[in-house]
C-alpha positions in Angstrom: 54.4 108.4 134.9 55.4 105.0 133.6 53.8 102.7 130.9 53.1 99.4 131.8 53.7 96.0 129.4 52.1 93.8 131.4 51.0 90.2 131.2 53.6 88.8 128.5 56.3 86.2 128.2 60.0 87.8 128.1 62.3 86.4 126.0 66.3 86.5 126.6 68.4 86.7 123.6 71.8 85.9 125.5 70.5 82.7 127.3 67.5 82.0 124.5 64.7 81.5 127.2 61.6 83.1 128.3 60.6 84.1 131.3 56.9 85.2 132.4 57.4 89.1 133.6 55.8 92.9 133.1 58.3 95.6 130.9 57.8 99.1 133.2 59.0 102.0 130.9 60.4 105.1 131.7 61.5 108.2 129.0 61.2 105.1 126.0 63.6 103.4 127.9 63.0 99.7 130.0 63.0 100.9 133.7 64.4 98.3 136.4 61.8 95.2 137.3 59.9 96.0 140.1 56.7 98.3 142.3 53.2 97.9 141.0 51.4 100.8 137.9 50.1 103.7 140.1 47.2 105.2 138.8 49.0 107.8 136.4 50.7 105.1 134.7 49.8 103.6 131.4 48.9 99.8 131.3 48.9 97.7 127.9 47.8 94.2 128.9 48.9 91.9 126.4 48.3 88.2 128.4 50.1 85.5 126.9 52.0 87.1 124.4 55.4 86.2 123.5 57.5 89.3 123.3 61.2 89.9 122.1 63.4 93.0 121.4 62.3 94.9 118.2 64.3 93.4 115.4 67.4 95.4 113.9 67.4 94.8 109.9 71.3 96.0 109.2 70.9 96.2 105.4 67.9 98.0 103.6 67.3 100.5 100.8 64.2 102.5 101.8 64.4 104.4 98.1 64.1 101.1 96.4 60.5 100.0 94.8 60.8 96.2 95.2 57.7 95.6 92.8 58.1 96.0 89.3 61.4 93.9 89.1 63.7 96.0 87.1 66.7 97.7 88.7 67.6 99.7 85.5 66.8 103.7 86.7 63.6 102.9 89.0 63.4 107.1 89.4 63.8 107.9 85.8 61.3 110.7 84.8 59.7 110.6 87.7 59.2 113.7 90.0 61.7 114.4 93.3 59.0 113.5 95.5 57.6 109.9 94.5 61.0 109.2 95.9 60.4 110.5 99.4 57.1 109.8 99.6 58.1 106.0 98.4 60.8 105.9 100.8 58.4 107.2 103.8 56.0 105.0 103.3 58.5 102.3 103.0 59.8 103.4 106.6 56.0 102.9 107.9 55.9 99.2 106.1 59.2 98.5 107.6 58.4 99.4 110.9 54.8 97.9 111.3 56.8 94.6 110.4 58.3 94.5 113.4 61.7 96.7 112.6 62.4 98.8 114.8 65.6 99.7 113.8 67.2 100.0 110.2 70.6 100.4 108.7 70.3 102.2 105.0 72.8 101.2 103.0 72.4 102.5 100.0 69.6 105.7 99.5 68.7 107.7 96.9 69.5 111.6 96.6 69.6 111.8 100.4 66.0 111.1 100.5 66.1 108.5 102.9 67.7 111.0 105.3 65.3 113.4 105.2 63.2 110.1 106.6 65.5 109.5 109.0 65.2 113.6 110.6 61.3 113.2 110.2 61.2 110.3 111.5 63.7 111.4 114.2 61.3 114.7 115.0 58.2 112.3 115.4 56.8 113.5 112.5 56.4 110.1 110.4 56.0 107.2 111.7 59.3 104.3 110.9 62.1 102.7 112.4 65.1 104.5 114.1 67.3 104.5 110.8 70.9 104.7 110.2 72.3 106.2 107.1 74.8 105.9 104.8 73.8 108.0 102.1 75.4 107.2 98.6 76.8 104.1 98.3 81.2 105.0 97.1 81.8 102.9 94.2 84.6 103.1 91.3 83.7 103.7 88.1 81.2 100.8 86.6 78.4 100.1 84.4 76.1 100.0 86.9 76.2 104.0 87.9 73.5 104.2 85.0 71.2 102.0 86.8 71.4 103.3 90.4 72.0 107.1 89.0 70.9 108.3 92.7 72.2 105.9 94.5 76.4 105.9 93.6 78.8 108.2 94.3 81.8 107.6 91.5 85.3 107.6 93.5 88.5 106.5 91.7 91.5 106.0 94.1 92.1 106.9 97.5 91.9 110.8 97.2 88.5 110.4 95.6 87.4 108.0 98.1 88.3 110.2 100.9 86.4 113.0 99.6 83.4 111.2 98.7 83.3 109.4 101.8 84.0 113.2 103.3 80.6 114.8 101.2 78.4 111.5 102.7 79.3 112.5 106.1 78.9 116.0 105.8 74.8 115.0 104.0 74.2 113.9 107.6 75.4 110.2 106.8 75.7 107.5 109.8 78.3 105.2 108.1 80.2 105.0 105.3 79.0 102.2 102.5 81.9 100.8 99.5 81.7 98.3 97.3 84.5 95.8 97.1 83.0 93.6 94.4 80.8 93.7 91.7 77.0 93.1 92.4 74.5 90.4 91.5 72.0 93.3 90.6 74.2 95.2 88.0 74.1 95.1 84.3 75.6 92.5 82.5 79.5 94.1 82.3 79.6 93.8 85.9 80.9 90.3 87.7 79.8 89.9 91.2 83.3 88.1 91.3 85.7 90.3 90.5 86.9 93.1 93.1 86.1 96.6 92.7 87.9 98.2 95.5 91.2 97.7 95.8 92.9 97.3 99.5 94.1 100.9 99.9 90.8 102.4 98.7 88.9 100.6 101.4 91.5 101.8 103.6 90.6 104.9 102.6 87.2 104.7 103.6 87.4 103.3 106.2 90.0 106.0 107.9 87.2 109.0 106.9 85.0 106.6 109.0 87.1 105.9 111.8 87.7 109.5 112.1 84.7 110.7 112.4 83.3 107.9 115.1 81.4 105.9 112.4 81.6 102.8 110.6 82.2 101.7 107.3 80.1 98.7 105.5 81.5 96.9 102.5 79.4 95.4 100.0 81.6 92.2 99.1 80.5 88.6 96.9 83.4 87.7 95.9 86.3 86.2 98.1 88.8 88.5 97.5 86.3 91.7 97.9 85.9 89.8 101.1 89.3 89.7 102.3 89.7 93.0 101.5 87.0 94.3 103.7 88.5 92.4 106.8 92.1 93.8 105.9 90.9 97.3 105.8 88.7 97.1 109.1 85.4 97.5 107.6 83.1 96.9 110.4 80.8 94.3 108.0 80.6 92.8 105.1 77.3 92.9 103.4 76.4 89.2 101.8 79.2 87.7 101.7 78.6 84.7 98.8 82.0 83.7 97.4 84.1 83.5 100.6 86.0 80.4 101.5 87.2 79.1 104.8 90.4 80.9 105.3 88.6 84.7 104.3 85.9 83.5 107.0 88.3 82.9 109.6 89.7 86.0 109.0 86.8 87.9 109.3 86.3 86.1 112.3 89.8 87.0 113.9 89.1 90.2 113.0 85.8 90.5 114.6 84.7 91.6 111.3 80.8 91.1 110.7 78.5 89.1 107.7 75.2 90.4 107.0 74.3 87.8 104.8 71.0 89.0 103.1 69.9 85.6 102.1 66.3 86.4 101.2 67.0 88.3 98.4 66.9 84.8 96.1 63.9 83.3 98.0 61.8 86.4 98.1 62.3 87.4 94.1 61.4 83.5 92.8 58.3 83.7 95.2 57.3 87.2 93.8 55.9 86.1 89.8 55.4 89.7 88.9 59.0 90.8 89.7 60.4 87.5 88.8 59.0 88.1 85.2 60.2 91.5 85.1 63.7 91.3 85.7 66.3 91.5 83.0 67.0 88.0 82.3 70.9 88.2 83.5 69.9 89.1 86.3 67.4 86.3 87.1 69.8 83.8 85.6 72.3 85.2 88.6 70.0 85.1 91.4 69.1 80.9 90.5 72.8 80.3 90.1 73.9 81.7 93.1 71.4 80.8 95.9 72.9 77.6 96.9 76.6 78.8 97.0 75.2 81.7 99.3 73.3 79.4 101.1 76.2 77.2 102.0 78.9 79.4 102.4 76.8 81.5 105.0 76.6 77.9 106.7 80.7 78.5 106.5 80.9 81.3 108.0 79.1 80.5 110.2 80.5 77.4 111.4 83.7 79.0 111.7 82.9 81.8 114.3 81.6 84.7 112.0 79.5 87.5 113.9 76.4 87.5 112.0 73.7 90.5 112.0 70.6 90.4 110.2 69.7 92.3 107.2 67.3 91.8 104.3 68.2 93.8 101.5 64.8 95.5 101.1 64.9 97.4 98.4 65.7 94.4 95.6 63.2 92.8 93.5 60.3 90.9 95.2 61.9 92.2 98.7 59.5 94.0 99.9 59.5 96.2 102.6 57.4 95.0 105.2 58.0 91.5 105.0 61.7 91.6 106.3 61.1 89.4 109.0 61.7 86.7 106.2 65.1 86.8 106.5 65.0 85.5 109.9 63.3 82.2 108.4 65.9 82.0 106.0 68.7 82.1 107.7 67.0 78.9 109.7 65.9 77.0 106.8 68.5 78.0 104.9 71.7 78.6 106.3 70.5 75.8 109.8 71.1 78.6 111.8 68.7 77.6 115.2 66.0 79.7 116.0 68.0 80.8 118.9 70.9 82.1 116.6 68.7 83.9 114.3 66.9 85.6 116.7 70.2 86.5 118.7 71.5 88.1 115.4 68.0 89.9 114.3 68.2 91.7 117.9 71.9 92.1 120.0 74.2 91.1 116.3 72.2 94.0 114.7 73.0 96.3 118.4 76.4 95.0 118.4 77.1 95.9 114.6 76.0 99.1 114.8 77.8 99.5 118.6 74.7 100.4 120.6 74.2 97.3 122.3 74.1 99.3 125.6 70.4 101.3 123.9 69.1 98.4 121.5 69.0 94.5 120.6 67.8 93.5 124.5 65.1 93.3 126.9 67.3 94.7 130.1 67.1 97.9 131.9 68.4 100.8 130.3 67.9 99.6 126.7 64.9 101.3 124.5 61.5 99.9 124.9 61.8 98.5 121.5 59.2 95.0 121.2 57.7 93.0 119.2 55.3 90.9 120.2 53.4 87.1 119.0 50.5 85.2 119.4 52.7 82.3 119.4 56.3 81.4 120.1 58.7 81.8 117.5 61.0 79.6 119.1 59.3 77.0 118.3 58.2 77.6 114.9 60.1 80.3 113.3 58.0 81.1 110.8 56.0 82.9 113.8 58.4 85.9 112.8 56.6 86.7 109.7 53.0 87.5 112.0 54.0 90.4 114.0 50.9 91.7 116.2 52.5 94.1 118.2 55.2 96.6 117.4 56.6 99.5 120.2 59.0 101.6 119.9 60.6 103.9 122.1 57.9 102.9 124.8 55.1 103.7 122.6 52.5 101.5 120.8 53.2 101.4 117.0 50.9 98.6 116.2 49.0 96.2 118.7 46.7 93.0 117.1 47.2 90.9 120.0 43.7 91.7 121.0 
């Protein structure tokens, strides 16, 4: 028995056209074009919509609450549970948003992996995730603030066995920070390294090993160049670079995940814009611009790009991450084209499963999200999902 998709308008993220055309499934997975729905199969007639890939978001935080604005212990004194009932719900938003697939970068007490097996089992409903459990960072302020969230590691030894205790918690991909963060307290610099070179080595090697990836968390330029020296597969936003560190990361085949929405969707959002520790706020105004036109660098000089939100922040709310795909076209002048391209195959290729995800070609999951209109033309589009499937089977459907 096959399920039918019948009645839409494909569209092709290598060449960036559409074509009119049915999607048979078979298992979850896109079946070879061809033959007619026999009368076991399933039919979903969706006439006239415009349906792409399911979007890949390649940088979230499911255990974040994105309302309330401040960063500083989100958890304290609150019960084990409002965690993973927070970040399961989140998973639900997230998917019903049109992502179908998610890289965590950053969780809480391994809740988000718990998530990930549920949602794995088909017991709760969210996108296929991928894990990296605690986030390896040196010693810093900012541990107080994100008590569930770090793992402290000083030097390569401690690296290596933190990176080590992620993997053996069931974790996808190893996560480091090579800078300082924007959202940190007010003794950390999102200029100034963390990670040295051989630490990242480190981290990356324990990844390597064991067949996964590590992601480096990197503003400032020579966090950046870092990353790219010690193989990390991508860096994660990417806002102090200059041309040289870009074209290294492109020679390297190193990828950006720029997260630009985190500025936009905070000063949109009042009531976590009027929450958030003032240093904080003051950073996120400041920095927008550079970020803004240094992703326009990097992108201008052949970096690989993959899309990713950073769900989780203030104001970022998960749900709405198809925003990020706006922004990276009225903010970075990506085309609609490109941003698509790295919201579907970038994400695939980032996480090396281009041959299961990112695409609407045989053999790939029956992963779609579907329009009323076409985003092409207007991205903003994005943002109005009415149909979501995954895996071949109907997660949301308003095209009706």
């Amino acid at each position: 028995m096959a399920t039918w998709i019948r009645g839409g308008r494909l569209y092709d993220v290598r060449g960036g056209g559409w074509r009119d055309g049915d999607l048979r499934v078979v298992d979850g997975r896109i079946a070879a074009p061809g033959g007619r729905p026999s009368g076991d199969d399933v039919v979903i007639d969706v006439e006239g919509a415009f349906l792409m890939p399911g979007f890949i978001d390649c940088h979230v935080h499911l255990c974040l609450p994105t309302e309330d604005g401040n960063p500083d212990n989100p958890w304290g004194g609150r019960l084990p549970g409002e965690i993973s009932i927070h970040a399961a719900q989140a998973a639900e938003r997230t998917l019903m948003g049109g992502i179908t697939t998610a890289r965590d970068v950053g969780g809480w007490d391994y809740h988000e992996i718990a998530v990930r097996n549920l949602v794995n089992r088909g017991r709760i409903r969210g996108p296929r995730l991928f894990c990296a459990g605690r986030l390896l960072s040196i010693t810093t302020s900012t541990t107080a603030y994100y008590a569930g969230m770090y793992a402290t590691a000083d030097g390569p030894d401690e690296v290596r066995a933190a990176a080590r205790q992620q993997l053996a918690m069931g974790a996808d991909l190893i996560k480091v920070m090579a800078t300082g963060a924007l959202t940190s307290t007010e003794y950390e610099d999102a200029r100034a390294i963390q990670y040295q070179l051989d630490e990242l080595k480190a981290a990356v090697t324990i990844a390597l090993e064991n067949f996964k990836h590590c992601a480096a968390h990197a503003h400032a330029c020579e966090g950046i160049r870092n990353a790219a020296l010690a193989g990390c597969r991508s860096v994660e936003h990417g806002s102090f670079g200059d041309e040289d560190t870009y074209a290294l990361m492109a020679e390297r085949g190193t990828f950006l995940v720029p997260t630009l929405c985190v500025h936009s969707a905070l000063l949109a959002d009042n009531r976590a814009s009027a929450n958030l520790l003032p240093h904080i706020h003051r950073r996120y105004v400041e920095t927008e611009e550079i970020h803004l036109a240094n992703t326009r660098l990097a992108h201008r000089v052949g970096v690989k790009i993959a899309m990713g939100t950073d769900a989780g922040t203030p104001g970022n709310h998960h749900g709405d991450n198809t925003q990020e795909i706006v922004r990276m076209v009225t903010g970075a002048d990506l085309s609609p084209e490109e941003a698509i391209a790295a919201a579907t195959l970038g994400g695939a290729c980032l996480l090396g499963r281009e041959a299961d995800l990112g695409s609407l070609e045989a053999g790939r999951f029956a992963d779609v999200t579907g329009f009323a209109d076409d985003p092409v033309r207007d991205i903003r589009v994005v943002r109005d999902v009415r149909l979501v499937v995954k895996g071949g089977e109907v997660m949301r459907n308003d095209l009706g």
